[in-house]
C-alpha positions as CSV (number, residue, x, y, z in Angstrom):
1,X,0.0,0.0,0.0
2,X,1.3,3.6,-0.7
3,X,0.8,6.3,1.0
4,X,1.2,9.7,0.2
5,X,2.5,12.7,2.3
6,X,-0.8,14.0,2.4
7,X,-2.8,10.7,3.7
8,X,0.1,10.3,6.0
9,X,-0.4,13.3,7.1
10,X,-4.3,13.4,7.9
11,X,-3.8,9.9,9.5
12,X,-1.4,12.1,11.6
13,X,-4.0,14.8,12.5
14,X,-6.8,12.5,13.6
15,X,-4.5,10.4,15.6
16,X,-6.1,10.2,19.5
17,X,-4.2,10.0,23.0
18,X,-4.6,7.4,25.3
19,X,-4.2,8.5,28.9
20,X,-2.6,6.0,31.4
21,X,-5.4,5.4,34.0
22,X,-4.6,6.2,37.5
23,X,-3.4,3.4,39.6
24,X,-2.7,1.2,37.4
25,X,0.2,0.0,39.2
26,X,2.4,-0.4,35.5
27,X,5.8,0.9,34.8
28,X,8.1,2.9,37.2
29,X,5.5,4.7,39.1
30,X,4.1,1.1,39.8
31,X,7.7,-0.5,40.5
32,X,8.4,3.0,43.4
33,X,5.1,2.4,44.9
34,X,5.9,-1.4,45.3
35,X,9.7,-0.2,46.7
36,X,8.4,2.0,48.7
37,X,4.9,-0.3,50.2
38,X,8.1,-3.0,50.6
39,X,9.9,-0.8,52.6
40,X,7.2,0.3,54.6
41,X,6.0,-3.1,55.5
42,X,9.9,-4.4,56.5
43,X,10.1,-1.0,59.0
44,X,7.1,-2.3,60.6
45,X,8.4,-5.9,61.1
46,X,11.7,-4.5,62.7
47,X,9.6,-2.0,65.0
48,X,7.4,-4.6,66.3
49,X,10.3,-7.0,66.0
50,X,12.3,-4.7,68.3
51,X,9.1,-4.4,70.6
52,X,8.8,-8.1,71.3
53,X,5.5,-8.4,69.0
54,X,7.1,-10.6,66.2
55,X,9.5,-13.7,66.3
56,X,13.2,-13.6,64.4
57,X,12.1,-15.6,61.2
58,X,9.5,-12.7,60.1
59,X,12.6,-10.3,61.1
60,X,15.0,-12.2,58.7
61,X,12.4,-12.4,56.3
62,X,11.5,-9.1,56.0
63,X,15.3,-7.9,55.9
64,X,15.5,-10.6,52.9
65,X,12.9,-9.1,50.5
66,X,14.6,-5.6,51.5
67,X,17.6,-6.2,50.3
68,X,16.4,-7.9,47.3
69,X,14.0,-4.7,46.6
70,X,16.9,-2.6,47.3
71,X,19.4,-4.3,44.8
72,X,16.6,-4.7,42.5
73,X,16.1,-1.0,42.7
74,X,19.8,0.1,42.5
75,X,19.9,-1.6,39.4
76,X,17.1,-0.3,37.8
77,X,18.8,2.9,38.6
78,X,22.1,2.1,36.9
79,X,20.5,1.1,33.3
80,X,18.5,4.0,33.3
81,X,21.4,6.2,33.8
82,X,23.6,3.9,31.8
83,X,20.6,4.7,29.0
84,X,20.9,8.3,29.5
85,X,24.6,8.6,29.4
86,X,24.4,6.1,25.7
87,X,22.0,9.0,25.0
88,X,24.3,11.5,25.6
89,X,26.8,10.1,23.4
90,X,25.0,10.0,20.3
91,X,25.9,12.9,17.4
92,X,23.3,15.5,17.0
């Protein structure tokens, strides 16, 4: 099929947006909130670990999928800015 300039064009012009819905819990903003809910939860688990309210596995435990949300978010961190700097490199 060949297009001309012009069809290309109108196809262009009538083209709609789709906005991301709210909450939907996809791409970065989903991945911080789940850091950050992750985090949350393991502070709680040392505080009432520290208060006598939870036994040492749940303490472990908790420490465990910290660190592993921790690296996981360190190296999310690196191949974005690994991205921008490749980026960066390209000629203009």
């Amino acid at each position: 099929m060949i297009q001309t300039p012009m069809i290309a064009g109108q196809a262009y012009a009538n083209r709609t947006a789709i906005a991301p819905q709210p909450g939907s819990g996809s791409g970065l903003g989903g991945a911080a909130a789940d850091f950050a809910q992750s985090l949350r939860a393991s502070e709680n688990t040392a505080l009432s670990a520290m208060s006598g309210g939870a036994d040492p596995q749940a303490l472990v435990e908790a420490l465990a999928q910290t660190e592993l949300a921790v690296e996981t978010a360190v190296t999310i961190r690196n191949r974005v800015v690994e991205a921008y700097q490749e980026l960066l490199r390209m000629p203009v």
